[in-house]
One Martini backbone bead per residue (centre of mass of N, CA, C, O) as a GRO file, in nm:
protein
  198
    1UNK     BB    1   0.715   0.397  -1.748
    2UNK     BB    2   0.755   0.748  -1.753
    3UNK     BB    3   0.613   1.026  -1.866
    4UNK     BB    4   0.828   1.378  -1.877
    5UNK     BB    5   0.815   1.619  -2.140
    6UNK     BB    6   0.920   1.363  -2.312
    7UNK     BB    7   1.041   1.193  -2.077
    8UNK     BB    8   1.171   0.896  -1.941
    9UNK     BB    9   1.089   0.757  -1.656
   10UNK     BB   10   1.329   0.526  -1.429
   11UNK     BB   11   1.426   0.235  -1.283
   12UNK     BB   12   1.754   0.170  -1.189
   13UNK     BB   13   2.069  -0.013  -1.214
   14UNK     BB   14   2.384   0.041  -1.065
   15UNK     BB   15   2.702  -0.060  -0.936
   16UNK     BB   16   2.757   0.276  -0.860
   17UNK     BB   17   2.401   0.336  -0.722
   18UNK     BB   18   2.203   0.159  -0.761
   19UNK     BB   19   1.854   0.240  -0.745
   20UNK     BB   20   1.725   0.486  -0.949
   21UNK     BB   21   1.655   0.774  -1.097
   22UNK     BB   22   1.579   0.759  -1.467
   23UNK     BB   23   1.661   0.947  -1.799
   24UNK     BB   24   1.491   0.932  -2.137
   25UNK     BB   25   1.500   1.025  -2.498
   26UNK     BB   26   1.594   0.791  -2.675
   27UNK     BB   27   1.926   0.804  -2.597
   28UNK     BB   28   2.211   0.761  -2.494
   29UNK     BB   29   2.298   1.080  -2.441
   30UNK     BB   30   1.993   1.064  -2.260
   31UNK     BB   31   2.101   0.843  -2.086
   32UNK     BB   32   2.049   0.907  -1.701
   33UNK     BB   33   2.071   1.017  -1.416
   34UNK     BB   34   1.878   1.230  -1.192
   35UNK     BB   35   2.008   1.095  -0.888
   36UNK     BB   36   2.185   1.002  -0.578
   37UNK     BB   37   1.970   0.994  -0.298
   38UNK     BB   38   2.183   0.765  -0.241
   39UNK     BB   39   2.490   0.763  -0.148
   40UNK     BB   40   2.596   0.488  -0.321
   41UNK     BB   41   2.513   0.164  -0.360
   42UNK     BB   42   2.210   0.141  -0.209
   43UNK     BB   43   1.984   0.312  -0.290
   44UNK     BB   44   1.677   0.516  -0.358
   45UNK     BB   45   1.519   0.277  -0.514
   46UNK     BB   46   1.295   0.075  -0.587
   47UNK     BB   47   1.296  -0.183  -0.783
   48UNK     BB   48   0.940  -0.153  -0.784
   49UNK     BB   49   0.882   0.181  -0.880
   50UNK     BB   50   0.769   0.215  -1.157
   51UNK     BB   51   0.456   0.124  -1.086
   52UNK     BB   52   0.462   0.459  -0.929
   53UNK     BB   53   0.545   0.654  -1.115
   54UNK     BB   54   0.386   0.994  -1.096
   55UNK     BB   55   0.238   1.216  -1.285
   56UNK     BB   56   0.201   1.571  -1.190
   57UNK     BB   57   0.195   1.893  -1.243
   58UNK     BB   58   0.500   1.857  -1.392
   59UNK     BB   59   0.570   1.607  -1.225
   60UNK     BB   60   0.767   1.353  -1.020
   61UNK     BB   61   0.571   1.078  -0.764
   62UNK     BB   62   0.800   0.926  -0.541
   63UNK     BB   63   0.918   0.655  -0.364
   64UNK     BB   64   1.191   0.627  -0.107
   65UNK     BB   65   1.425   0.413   0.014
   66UNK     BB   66   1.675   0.574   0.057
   67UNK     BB   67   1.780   0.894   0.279
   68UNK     BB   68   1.829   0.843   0.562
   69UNK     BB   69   1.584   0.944   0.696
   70UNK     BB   70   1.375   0.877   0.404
   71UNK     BB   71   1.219   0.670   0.445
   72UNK     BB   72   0.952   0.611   0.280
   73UNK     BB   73   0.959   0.906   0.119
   74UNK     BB   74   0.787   1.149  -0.039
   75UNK     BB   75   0.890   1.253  -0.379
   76UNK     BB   76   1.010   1.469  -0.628
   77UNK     BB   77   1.017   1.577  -1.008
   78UNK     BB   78   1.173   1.767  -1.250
   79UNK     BB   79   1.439   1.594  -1.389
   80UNK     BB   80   1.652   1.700  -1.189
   81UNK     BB   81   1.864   1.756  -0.914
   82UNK     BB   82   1.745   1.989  -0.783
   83UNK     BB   83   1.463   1.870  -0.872
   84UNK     BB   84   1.507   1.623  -0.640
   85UNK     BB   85   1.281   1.633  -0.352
   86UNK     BB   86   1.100   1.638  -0.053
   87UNK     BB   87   0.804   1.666   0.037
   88UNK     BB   88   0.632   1.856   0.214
   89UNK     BB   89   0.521   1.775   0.474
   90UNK     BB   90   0.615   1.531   0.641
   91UNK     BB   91   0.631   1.303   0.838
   92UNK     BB   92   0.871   1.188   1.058
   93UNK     BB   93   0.995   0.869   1.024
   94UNK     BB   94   0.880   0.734   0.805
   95UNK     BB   95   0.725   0.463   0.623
   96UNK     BB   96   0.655   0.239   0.446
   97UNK     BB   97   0.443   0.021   0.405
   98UNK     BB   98   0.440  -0.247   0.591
   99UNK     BB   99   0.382  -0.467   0.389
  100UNK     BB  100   0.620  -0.374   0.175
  101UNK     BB  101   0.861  -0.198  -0.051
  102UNK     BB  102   0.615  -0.350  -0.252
  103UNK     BB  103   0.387  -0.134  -0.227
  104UNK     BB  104   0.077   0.020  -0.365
  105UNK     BB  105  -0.035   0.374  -0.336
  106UNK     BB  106  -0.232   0.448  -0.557
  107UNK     BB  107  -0.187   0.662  -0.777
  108UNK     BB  108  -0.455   0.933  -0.808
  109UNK     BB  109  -0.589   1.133  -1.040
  110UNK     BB  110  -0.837   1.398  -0.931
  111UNK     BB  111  -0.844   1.683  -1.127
  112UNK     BB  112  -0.633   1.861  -0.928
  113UNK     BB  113  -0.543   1.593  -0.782
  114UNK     BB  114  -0.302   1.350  -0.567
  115UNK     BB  115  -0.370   1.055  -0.462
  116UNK     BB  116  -0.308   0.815  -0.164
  117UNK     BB  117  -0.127   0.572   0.014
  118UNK     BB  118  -0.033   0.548   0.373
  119UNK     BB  119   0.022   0.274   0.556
  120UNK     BB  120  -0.238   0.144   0.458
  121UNK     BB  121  -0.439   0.370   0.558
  122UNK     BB  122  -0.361   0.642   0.461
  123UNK     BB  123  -0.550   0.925   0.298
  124UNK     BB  124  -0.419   1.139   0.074
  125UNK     BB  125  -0.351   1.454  -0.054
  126UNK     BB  126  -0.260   1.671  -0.376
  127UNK     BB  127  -0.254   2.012  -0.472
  128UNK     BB  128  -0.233   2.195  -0.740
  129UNK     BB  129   0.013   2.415  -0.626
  130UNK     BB  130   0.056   2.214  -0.343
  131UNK     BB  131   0.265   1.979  -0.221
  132UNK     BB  132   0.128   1.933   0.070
  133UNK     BB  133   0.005   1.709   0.222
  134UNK     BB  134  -0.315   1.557   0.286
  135UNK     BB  135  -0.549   1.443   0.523
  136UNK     BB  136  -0.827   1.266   0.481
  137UNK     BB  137  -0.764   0.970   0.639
  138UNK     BB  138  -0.820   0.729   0.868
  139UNK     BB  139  -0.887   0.404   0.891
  140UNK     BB  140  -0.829   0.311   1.190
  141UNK     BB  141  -0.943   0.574   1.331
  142UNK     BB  142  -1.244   0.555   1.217
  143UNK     BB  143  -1.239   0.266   1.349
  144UNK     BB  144  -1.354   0.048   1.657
  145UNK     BB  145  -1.287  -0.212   1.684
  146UNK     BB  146  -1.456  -0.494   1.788
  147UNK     BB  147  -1.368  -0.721   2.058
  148UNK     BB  148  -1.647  -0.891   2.139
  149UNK     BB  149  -1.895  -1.091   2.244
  150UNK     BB  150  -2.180  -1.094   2.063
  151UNK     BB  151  -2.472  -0.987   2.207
  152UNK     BB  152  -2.776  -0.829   2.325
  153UNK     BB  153  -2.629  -0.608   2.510
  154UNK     BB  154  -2.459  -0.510   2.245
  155UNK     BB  155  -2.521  -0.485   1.970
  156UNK     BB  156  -2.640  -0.179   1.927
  157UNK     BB  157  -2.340  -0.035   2.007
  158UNK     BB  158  -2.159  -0.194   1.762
  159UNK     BB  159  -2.362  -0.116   1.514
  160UNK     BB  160  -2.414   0.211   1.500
  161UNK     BB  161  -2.203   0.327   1.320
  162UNK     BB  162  -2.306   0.165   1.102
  163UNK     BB  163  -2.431   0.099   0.800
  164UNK     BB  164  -2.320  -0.202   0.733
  165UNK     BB  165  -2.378  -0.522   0.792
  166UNK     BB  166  -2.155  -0.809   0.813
  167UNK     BB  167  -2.214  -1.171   0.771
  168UNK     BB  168  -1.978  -1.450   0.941
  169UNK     BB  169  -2.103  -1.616   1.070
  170UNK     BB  170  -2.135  -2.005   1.233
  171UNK     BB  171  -2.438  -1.913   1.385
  172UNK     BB  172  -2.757  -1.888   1.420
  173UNK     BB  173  -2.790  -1.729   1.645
  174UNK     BB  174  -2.624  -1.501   1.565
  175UNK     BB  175  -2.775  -1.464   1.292
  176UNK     BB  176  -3.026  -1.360   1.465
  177UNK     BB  177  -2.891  -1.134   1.599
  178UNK     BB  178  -2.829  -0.957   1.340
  179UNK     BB  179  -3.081  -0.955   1.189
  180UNK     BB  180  -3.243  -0.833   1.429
  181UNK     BB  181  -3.081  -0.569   1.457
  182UNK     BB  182  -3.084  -0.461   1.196
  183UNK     BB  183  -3.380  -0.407   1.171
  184UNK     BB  184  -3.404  -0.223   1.387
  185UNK     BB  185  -3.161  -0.010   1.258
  186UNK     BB  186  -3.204  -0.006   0.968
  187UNK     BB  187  -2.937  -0.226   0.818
  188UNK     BB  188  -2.805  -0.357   0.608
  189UNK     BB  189  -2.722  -0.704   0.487
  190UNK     BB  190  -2.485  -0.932   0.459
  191UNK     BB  191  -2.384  -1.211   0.344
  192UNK     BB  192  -2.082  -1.445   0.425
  193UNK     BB  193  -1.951  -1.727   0.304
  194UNK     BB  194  -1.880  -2.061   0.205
  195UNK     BB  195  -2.052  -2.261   0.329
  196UNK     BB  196  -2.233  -2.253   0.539
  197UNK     BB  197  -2.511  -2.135   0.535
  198UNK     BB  198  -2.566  -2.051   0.188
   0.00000   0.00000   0.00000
C-alpha cells in the first residue's frame, strides 16, 4: 500500500478488469479502480506492482503491465482517472526489465529526484517539476568486458579502465599476473574465492 494525499493506492484484481491501480480513503465507498489502463480484463499493473508503487512530487509511479503498446512503461498518477498516463519521454516499445514482469526498479527518492533501474541496467532519474526521465548511466554500454584469455600481452589494456581489479581466478600463474600487473597500475585487488586458494 502506498499512501499519496491520505488516500491508499494499491494493486488490486478484479474480474472485470484483471490487475489495476486502485485507491481507497478507508472506507467501502471510498475504495474504487482508479483506470482501467489495459480496457478488458487482461489487466494493466503487475500483480506484484504493491512494492513498487512510489510516491514523488504529490503523484504515484509506477510501471505498467500492458496498455497496447505500454507495456512495461513508467506511468504516474495523481489518484484521477484522467490524471493516471504515461510519463512523457519514454523509448518507445520498451519493455519491463528482462529479468521478467516481477523486478523492483528500486524507486528511491534523493533530494529532489526520483532515481529508477531500467531494463536491469539503465539509471534513469526524474527531477521534481519535470516528468521527463533523464538518463544517468547505462551499465552495459559504461563498460566493454572483455572476453579473452588473460596474458602479460595484454593485461595492461584490459585493466586500464578500471579502479579496482576483483581476481576469481583458479590458478597461480594467472594469480600472480593480476596481482603483478595491479601493482605495476596502482590498483587495488580483491581476492574472491570459494575454497581453493582462500
Amino acid at each position: 500500500l502506498t499512501s499519496l494525499n491520505g488516500v491508499l493506492y494499491y494493486a488490486a484484481y478484479d474480474p472485470a478488469y484483471g490487475y489495476d491501480l486502485w485507491r481507497s480513503d478507508g472506507t467501502a465507498e471510498g475504495t474504487r479502480i482508479v483506470k482501467d489502463i489495459q480496457l478488458g480484463t487482461t489487466g494493466g499493473v503487475y500483480q506484484f506492482a504493491n512494492s513498487t508503487f512510489t510516491e514523488f512530487a504529490g503523484e504515484l509511479y509506477f510501471f505498467v503491465a500492458t496498455n497496447g503498446n505500454q507495456q512495461g512503461k513508467l506511468w504516474k498518477s495523481d489518484g484521477t482517472d484522467e490524471g493516471t498516463i504515461p510519463v512523457a519521454g519514454n523509448p518507445p516499445n520498451e519493455f519491463l526489465p528482462a529479468g521478467g514482469y516481477n523486478d523492483d526498479p528500486g524507486f528511491t527518492v534523493v533530494g529532489s529526484s526520483l532515481y529508477f533501474v531500467y531494463r536491469s541496467n539503465q539509471l534513469f532519474k526524474i527531477n521534481a517539476g519535470d516528468s521527463t526521465p533523464v538518463q544517468v548511466s547505462n551499465f552495459l554500454n559504461q563498460y566493454a568486458f572483455e572476453r579473452s584469455q588473460l596474458i602479460a600481452a595484454n593485461v595492461d589494456r584490459i585493466f586500464s579502465p578500471y579502479d579496482v581489479i576483483v581476481d576469481g581466478c583458479d590458478n597461480f600463474p594467472t594469480r600472480f599476473l593480476v596481482n603483478d600487473a595491479s601493482v605495476f597500475l596502482k590498483k587495488p585487488v580483491v581476492h574472491g574465492s570459494i575454497f581453493r586458494f582462500d
